[in-house]
N, CA and C atoms as a LAMMPS dump frame, in Angstrom:
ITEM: TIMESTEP
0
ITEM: NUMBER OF ATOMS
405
ITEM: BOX BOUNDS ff ff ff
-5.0000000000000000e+02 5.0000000000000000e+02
-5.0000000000000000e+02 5.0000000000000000e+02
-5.0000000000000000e+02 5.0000000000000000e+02
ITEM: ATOMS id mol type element x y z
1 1 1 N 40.028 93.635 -66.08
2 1 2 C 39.424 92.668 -65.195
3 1 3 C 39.593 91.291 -65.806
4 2 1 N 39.997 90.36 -64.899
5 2 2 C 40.392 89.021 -65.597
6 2 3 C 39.19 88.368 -64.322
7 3 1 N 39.06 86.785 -65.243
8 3 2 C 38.103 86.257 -64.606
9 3 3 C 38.399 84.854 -64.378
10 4 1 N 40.048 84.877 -64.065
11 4 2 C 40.829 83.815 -63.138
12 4 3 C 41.571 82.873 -63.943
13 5 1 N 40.49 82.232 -65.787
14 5 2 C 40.978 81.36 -66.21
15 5 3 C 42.912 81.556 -67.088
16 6 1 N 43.443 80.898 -67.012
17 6 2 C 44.044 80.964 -67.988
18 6 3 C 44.432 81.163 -69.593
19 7 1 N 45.04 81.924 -70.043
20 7 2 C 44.971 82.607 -71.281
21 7 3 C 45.478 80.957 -71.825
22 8 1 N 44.85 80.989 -73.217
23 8 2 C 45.135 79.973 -73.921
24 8 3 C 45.66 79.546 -75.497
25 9 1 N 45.528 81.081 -75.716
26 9 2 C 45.844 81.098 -77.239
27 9 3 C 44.737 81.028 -78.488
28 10 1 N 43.691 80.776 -77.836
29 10 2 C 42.727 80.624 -78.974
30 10 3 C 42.367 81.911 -79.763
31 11 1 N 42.883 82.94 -79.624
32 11 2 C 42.949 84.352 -80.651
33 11 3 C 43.497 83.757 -81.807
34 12 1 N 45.099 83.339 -81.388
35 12 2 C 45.757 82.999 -82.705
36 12 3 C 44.889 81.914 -83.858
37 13 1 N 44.239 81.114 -83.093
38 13 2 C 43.91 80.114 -84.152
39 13 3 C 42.431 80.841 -84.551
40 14 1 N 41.991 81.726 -83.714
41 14 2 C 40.542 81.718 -84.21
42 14 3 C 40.939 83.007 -85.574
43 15 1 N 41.898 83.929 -85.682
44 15 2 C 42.353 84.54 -86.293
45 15 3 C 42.033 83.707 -87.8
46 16 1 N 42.663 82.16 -88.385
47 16 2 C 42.442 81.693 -89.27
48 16 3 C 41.311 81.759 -89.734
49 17 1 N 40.247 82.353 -89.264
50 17 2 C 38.501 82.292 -89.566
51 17 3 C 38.827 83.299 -90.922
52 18 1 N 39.644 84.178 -91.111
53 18 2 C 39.983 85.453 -91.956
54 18 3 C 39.791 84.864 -93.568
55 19 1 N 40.18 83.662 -93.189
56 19 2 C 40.288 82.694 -94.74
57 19 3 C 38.542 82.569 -95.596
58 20 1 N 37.511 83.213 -94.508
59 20 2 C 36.132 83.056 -95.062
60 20 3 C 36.03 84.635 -95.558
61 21 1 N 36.578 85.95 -95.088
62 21 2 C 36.623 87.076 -96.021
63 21 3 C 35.599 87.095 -97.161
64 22 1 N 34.895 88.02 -97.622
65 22 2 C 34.566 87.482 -98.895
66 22 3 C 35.095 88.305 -100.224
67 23 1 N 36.5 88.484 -99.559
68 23 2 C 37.313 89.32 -100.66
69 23 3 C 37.969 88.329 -101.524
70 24 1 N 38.107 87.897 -102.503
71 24 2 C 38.514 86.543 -103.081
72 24 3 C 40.348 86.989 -102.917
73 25 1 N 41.24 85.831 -102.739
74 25 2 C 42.096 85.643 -102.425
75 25 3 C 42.969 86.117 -100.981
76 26 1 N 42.335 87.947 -100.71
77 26 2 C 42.306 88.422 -99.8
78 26 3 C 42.393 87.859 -98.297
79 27 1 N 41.318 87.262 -98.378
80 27 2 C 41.132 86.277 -96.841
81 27 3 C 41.921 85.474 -96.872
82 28 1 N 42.869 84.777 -97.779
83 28 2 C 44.138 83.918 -97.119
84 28 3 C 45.585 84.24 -96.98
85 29 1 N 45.483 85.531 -97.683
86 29 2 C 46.843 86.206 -97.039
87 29 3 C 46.35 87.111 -95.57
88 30 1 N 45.288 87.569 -95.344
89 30 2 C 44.967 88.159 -94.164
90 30 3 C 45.073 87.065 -92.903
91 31 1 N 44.495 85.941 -92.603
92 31 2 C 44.57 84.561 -92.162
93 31 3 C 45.433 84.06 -91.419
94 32 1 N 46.536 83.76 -92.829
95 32 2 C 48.024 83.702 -92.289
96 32 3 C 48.722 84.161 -91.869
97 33 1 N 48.669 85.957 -92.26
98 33 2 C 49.451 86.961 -91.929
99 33 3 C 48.926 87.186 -89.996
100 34 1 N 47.498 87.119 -90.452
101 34 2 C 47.462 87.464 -88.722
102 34 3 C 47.704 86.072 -87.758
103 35 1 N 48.17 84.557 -88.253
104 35 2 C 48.044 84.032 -87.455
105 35 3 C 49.438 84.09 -86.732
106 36 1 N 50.489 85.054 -87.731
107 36 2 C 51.989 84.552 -88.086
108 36 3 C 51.934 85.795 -86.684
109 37 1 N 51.508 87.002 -86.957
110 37 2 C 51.432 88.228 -85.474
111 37 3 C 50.816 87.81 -84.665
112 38 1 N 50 86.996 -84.579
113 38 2 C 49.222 87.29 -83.385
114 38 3 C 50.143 86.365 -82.103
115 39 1 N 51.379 86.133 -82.322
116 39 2 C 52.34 84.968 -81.903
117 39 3 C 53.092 86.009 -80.448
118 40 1 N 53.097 87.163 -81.165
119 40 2 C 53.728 88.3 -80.437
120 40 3 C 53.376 88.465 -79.147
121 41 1 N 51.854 89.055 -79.28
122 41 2 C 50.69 89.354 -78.081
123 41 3 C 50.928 88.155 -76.941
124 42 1 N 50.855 86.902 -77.832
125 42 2 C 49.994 86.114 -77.184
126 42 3 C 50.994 85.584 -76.401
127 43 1 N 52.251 85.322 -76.81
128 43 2 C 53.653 84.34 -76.38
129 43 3 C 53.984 85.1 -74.974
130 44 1 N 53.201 86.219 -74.405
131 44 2 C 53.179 86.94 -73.027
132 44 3 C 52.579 86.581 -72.106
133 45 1 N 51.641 86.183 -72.516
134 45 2 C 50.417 85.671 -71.454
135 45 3 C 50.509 83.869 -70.976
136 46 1 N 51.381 83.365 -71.08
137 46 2 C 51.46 82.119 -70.06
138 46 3 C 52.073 80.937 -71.426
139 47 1 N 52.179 79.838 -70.402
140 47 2 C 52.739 79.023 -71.669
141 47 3 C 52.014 78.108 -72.342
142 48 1 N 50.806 77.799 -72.075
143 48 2 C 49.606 76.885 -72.657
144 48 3 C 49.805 78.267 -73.883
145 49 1 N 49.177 79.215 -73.555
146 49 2 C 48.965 80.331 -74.771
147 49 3 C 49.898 80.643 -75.961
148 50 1 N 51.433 80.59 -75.075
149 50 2 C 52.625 80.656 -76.197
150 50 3 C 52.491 79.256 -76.412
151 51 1 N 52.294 78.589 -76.092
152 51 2 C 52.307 76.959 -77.074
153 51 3 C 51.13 76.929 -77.973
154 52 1 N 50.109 77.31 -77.94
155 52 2 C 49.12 77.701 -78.72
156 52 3 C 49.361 78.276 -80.016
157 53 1 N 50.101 79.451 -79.908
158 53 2 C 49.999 80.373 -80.715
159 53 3 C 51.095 80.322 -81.174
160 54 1 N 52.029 79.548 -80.57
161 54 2 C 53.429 79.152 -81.823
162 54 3 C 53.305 78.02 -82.594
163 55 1 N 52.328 77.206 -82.254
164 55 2 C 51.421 76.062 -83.252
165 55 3 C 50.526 76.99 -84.153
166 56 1 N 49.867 77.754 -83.917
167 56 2 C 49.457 78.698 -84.832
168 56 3 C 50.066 79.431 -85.619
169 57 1 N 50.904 80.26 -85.384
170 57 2 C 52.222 80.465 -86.107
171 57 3 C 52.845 79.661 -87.275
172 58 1 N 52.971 78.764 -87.102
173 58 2 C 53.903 77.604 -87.381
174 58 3 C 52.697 77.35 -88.651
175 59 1 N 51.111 76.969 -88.181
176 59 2 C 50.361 76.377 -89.297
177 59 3 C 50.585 77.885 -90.076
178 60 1 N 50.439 78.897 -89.926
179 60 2 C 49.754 80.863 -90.619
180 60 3 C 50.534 80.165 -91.176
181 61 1 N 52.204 80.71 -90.932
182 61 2 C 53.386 80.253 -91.844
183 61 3 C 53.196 79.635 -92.88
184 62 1 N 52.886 78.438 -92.805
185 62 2 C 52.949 77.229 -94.102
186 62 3 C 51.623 77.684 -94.79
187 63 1 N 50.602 77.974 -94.416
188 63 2 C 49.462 78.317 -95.047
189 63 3 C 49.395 79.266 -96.075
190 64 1 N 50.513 80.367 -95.645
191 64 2 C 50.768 81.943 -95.899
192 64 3 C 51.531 81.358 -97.129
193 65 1 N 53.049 80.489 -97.112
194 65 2 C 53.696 80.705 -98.213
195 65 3 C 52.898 79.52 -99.487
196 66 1 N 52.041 78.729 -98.997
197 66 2 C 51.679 77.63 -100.052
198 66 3 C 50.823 78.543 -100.696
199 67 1 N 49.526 79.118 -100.012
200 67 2 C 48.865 79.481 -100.533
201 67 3 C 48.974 80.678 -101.579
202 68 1 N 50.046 81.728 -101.221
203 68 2 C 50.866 82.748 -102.064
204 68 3 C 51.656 81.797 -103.173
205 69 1 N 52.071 81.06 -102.877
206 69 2 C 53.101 80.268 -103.783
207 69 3 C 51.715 79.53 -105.094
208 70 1 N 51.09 79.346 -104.541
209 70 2 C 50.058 78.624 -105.685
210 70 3 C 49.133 80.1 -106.266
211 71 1 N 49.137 80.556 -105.712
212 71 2 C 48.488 82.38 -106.144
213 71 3 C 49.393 82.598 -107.401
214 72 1 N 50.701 82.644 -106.959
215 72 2 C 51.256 83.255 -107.895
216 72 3 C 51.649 82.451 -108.768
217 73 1 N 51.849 81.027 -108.831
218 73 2 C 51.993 80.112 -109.996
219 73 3 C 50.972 80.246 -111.22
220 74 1 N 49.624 80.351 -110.233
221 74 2 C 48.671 80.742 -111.021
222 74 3 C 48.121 81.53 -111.783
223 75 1 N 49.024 82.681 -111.411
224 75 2 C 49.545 84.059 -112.258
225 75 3 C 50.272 83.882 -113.196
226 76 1 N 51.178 83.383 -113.188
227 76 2 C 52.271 82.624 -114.228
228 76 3 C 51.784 82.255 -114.947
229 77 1 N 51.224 81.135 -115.16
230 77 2 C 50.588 80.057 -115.778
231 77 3 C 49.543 81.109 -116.65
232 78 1 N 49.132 81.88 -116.518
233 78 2 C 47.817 82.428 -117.047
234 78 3 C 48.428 83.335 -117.766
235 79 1 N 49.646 84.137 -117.55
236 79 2 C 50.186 85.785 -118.051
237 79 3 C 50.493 84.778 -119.106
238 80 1 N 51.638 83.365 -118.667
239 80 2 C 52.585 82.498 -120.064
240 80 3 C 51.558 82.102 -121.208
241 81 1 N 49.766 81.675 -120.607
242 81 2 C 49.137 81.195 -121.457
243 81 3 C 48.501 82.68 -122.279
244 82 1 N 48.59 83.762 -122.077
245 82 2 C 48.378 84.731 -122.448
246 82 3 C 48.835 85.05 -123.494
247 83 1 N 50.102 84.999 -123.382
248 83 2 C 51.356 85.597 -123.803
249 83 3 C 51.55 84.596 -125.486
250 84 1 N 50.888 83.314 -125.192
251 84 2 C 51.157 82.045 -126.124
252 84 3 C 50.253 82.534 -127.254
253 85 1 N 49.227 83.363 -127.597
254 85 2 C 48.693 83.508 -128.988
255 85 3 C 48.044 82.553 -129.481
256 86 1 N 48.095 81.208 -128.3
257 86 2 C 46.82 80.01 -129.337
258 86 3 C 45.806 79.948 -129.941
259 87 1 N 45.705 79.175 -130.384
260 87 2 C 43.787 79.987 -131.775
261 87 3 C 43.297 78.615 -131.081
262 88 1 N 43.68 77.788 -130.593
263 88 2 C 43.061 76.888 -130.133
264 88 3 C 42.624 76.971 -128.533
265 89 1 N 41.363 76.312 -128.038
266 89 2 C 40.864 76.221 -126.92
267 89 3 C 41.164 75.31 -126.312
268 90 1 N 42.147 75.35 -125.048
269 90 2 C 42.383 74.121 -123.84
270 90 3 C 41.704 74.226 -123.209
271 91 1 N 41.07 73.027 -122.63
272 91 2 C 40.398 73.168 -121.189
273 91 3 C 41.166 73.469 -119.723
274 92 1 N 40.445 73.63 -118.97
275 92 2 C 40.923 74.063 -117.874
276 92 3 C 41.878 73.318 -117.007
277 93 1 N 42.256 71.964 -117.225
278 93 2 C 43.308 71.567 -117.035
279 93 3 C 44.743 71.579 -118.388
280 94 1 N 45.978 71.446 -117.82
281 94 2 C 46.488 71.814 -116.788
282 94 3 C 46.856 73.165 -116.066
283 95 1 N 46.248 74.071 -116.797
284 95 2 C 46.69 75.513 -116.155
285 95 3 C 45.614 75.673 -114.945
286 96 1 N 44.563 74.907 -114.81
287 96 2 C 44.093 74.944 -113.368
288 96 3 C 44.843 74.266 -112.294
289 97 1 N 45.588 73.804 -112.394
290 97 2 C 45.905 72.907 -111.539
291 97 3 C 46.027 73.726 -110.112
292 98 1 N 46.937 74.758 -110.478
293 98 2 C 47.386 75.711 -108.914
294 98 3 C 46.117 75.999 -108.485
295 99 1 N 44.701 76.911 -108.775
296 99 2 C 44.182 77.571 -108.67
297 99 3 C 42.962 75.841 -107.644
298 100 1 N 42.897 74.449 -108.606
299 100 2 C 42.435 74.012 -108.181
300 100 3 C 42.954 73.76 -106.34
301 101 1 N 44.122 73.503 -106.797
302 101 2 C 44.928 73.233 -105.29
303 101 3 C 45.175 73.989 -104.346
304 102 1 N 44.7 74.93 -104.692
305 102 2 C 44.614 76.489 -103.427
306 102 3 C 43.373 76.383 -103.013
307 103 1 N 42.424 75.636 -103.607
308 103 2 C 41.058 75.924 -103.074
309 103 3 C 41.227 74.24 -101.764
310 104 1 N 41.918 73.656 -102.34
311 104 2 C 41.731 72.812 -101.575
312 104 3 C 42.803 72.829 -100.326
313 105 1 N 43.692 73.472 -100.331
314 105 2 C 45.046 74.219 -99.275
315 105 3 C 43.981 74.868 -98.218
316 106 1 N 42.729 75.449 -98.797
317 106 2 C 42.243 76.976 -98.252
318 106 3 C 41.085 75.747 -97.335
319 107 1 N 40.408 74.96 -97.495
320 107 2 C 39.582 73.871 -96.959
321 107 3 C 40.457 73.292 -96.08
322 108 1 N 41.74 72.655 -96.064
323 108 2 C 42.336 71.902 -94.889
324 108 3 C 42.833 73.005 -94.399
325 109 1 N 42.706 74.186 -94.705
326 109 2 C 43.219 75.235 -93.494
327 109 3 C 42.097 75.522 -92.62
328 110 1 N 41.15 75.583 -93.513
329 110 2 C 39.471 75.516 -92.613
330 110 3 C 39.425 74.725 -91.64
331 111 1 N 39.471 74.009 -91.685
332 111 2 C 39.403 72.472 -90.967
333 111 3 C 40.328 72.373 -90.052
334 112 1 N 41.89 73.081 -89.994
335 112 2 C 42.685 72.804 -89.102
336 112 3 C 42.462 73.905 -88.13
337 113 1 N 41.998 74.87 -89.099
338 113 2 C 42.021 75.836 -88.161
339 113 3 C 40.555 75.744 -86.966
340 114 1 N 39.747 75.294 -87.749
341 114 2 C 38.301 75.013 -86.354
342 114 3 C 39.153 73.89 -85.772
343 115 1 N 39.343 72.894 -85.839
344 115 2 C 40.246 71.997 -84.686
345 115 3 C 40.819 72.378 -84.115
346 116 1 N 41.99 73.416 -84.392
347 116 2 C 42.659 74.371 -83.265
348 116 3 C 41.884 74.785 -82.205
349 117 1 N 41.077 75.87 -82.986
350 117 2 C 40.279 76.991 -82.164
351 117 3 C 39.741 76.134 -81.381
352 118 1 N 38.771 75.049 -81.58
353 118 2 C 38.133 74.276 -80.698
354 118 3 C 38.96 73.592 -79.012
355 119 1 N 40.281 73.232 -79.928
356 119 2 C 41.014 72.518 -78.434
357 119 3 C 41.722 73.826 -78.337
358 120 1 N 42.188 74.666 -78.239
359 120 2 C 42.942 75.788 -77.642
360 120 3 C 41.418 76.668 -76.893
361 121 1 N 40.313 76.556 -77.296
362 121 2 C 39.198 76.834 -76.302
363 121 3 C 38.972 76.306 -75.148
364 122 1 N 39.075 74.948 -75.654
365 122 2 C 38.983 73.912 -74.46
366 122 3 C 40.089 73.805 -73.243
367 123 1 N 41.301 74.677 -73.676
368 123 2 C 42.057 74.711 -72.751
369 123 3 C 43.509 74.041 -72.888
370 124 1 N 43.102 72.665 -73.935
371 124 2 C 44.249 71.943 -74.729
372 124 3 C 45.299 72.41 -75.129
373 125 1 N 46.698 71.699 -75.321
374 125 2 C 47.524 72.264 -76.296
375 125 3 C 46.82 71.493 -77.4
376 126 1 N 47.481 72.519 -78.287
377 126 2 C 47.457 72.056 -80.176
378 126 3 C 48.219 71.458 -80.418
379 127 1 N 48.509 70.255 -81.089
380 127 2 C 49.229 69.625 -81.717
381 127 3 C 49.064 69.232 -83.035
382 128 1 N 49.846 69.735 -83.666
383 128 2 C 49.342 69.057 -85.403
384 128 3 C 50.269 67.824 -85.6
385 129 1 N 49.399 66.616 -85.905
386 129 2 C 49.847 65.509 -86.231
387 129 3 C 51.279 65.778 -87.406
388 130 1 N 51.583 66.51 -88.073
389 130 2 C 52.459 66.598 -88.785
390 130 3 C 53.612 67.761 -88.718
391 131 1 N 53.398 68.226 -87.921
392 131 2 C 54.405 69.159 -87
393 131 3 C 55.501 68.999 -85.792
394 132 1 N 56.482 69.498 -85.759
395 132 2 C 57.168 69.162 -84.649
396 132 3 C 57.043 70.104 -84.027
397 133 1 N 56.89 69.434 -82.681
398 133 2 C 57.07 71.175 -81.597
399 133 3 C 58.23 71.891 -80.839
400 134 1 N 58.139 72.828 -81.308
401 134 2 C 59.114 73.805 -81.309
402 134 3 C 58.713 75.095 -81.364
403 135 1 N 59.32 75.83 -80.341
404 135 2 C 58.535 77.426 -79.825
405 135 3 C 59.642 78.346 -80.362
C-alpha cells in the first residue's frame, strides 16, 4: 500500500545514522557500506530517489575509504611504534594523528549525513557543496 507521495531516497542517507553503533569502529564501516547498497533498492523507485541515493552513495563511498584508510594508518603507526622497543615515553602526538582525524571524518559525516536525511525528507534533492553530480 503506497500513500501517493513520492519515494525520495531518504533510506540511503538515513542509513549513515549506523556511524552512532556503539561498536567502536564498527559503525563506520557499517554506515558507509550500507549507504554505498542502499543505491541499488533505491535507484528503482523514481528519480528524486535515484538522485538521492547516488548523492548518498557518492558521500558512503568517500566516508567508507577515508575512514578505513585512517583505521588502518592507525594500525600501522601503532604495530611500527610497537615494533620500535623505545624505553622512552612519547606523547600521543604524532602517532595520534590518524585516530584524531577519524574522529573528526566520523562528526562531518554526522552532520552531513542529518543534512541529507533532513532535505531528502523534505522531498529536496541533495546536493553536497563539494561534489559533482553525477548518477
Amino acid at each position: 500500500m503506497t500513500s501517493g507521495r513520492e519515494a525520495t531516497g531518504v533510506s540511503a542517507w538515513a542509513l549513515g545514522l549506523l556511524i552512532l553503533l556503539p561498536v567502536p569502529m564498527l559503525g563506520s564501516l557499517a554506515s558507509g557500506g550500507a549507504m554505498v547498497a542502499a543505491y541499488g533498492t533505491l535507484s528503482r523507485q523514481g528519480p528524486l530517489a535515484k538522485a538521492n541515493a547516488a548523492a548518498a552513495r557518492r558521500w558512503g563511498a568517500i566516508f567508507l575509504v577515508l575512514s578505513t584508510g585512517l583505521l588502518l594508518l592507525q594500525l600501522v603507526l601503532g604495530l611500527i611504534r610497537l615494533a620500535a622497543h623505545t624505553g622512552e615515553a612519547s606523547g600521543f602526538f604524532p602517532q595520534g594523528i590518524p585516530i584524531t582525524l577519524y574522529a573528526v571524518v566520523c562528526l562531518v559525516h554526522l552532520v552531513v549525513v542529518i543534512a541529507g536525511t533532513r532535505r531528502a525528507r523534505r522531498g529536496e534533492l541533495v546536493r553536497l557543496p563539494f561534489m559533482r553530480d553525477t548518477a
